[in-house]
N, C-alpha and C positions, 0 to 999 in steps of 0.2 A: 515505885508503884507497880501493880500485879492485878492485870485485868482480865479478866475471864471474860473471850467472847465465842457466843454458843449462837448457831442460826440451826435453821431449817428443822423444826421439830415438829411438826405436823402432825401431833397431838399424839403423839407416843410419851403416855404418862410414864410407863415403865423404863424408859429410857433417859426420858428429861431426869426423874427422881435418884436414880443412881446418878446422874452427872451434877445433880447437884450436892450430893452425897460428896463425891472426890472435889469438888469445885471447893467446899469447905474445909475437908481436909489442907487444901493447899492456902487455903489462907489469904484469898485472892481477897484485895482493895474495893475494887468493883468488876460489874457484873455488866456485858452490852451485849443484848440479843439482836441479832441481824433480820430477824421477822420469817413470815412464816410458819409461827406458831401454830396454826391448822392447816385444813386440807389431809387428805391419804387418810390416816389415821381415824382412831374410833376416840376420843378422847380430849375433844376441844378447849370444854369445860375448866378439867381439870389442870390442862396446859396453861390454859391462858390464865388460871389463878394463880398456878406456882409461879409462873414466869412474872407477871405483877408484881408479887410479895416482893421476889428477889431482885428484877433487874433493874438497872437504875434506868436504862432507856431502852425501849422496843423498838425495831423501825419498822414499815408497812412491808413484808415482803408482797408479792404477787398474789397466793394465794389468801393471805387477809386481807388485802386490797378486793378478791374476788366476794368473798362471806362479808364485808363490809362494805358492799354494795357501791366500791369507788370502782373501780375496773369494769368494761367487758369481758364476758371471759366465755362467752357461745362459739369462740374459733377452738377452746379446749378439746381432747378429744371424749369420749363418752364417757367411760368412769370415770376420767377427773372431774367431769361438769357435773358428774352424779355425788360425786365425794363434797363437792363445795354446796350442790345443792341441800343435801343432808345434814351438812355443816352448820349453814344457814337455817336449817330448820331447829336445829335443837341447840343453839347457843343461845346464852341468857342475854338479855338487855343491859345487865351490866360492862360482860364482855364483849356485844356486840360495840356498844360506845367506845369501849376501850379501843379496837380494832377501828372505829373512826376516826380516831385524835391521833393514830399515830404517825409519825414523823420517817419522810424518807433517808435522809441522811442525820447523821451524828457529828459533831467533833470532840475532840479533849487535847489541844493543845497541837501537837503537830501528826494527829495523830486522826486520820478519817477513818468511817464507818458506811457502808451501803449495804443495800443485800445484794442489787446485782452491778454491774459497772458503772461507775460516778461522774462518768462522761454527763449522761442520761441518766439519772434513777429513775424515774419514771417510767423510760421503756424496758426497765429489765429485761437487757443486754446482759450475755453471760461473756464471761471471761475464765475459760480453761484450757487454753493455745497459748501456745506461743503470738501463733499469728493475731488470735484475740490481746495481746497484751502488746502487739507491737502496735494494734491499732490507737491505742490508749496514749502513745510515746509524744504526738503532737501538741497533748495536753498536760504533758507531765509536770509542764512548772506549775499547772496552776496548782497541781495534786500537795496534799500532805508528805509528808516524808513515807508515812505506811499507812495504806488505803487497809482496811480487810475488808472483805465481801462474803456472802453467802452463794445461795441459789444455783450451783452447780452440783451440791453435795457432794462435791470432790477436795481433795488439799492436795492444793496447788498454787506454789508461789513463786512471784514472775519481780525480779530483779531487773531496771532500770538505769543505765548509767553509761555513760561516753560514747553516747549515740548510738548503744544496744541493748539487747532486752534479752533477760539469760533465764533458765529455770533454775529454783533454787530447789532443789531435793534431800531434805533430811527432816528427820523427826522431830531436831531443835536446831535451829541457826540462830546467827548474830547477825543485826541490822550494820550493815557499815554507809557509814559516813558518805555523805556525796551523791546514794544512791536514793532512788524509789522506789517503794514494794508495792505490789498487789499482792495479796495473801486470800486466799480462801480457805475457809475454817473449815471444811467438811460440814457435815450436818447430824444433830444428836438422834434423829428418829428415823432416817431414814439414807444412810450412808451407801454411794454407789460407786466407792474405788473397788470392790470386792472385798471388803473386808466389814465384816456384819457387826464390828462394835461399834456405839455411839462415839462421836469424836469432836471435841470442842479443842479450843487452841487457849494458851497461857501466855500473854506479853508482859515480858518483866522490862519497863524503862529505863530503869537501872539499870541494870545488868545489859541492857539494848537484846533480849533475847526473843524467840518464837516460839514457842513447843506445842506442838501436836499431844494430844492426852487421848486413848483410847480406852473406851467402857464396857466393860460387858455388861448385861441388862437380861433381862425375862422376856427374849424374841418371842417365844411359844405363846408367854398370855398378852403380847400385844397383838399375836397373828391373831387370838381367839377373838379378842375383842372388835377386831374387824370382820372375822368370817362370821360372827355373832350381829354384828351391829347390819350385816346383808350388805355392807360395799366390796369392790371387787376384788375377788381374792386373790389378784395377784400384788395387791398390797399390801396382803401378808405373808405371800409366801415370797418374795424378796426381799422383807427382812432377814430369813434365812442365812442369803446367800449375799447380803449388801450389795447389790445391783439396782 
């Protein structure tokens, strides 16, 4: 089986569209969004329909936890509380519901889903340290074999085994035997390892594999539609530079 999991897209239609573009090409079983789907972004709407059609299960990341009126989120700093407030303003009643039904975690067999660490989903808790993933180690039996997460926008994945926690770094590894994974998928709309292509992950069960997939997308008309839409513009001008 060949699962395609995409988080953090925060209404970058232009970016979601191409990833679902190569997501097809590859032939993927199914599809698990990590959540997140708005926020930053000028393009709630259209996110949160494509993401429906295609995924078979959304989870709540923080920011639709925020537009879905489950969360406080007044400690945010100003343009994000401006971004969700906007948010909030111009999503339909369709997709507002949707954003309220959705579910924090996922499973499929031995195989977890969160957007932020699975300790706690709730308090979205990030995990992109080492030291962050050795916090996690006290809990590891309760864990799946391989956790993936969102919410960091980074890909970054943390190996558990023989009473240590190691960084796994490459573009495709192999799950081995005995151990636990933390995986973070990156994020399709808004990527901050410095590298400004969308970036979703492909686990083959079969094969026990990981792979990182990089997209290149229409940076220029997603920055417009935010410098157009009046939220701040350094939400578009860091797609850029993926920061």
């Amino acid at each position: 089986m060949r699962i395609a999991i995409i988080s953090d897209i925060h209404s970058n239609i232009e970016a979601l569209t191409e990833v679902f573009k190569v997501i097809e090409e590859q032939q993927v079983d199914r599809i698990v969004s990590l959540g997140d789907v708005v926020g930053y972004g000028a393009s709630p709407n259209p996110c949160c329909d494509l993401v429906r059609e295609h995924a078979e299960v959304t989870l709540l990341g923080n920011h639709d936890a925020a537009v879905a009126g489950r969360m406080d989120y007044s400690f945010y700093y100003d343009a994000a509380r401006h971004a969700l407030d906007w948010s909030a303003n111009v999503i339909t009643e369709e997709n507002l519901g949707w954003l309220r039904s959705l579910p924090f975690t996922y499973r499929i067999g031995d195989i977890g889903f969160c957007h932020g660490s699975p300790i706690e989903p709730k308090a979205y808790e990030y995990i992109f340290a080492l030291e962050q993933a050795r916090d996690v180690m006290p809990f590891s039996a309760e864990l799946p074999e391989v956790t993936f997460i969102g919410h960091s926008h980074l890909c970054k994945a943390f190996a558990m085994g023989n009473g240590e926690v190691n960084d796994v770094v490459a573009q495709k590894f192999g799950i081995r035997r005995g151990y636990k994974y933390i995986i973070s998928v990156g994020s399709v709309g808004q990527p901050r390892d410095y590298d400004n292509r969308a970036c979703f992950v492909i686990h083959d069960t079969e094969a026990r594999t990981v792979e990182y997939l990089r997209v290149e997308y229409d940076i220029e008309a997603s920055a417009r539609r935010i410098f157009d839409a009046d939220l701040a513009l350094n939400f578009g001008k860091r797609l850029f530079l993926g920061v």
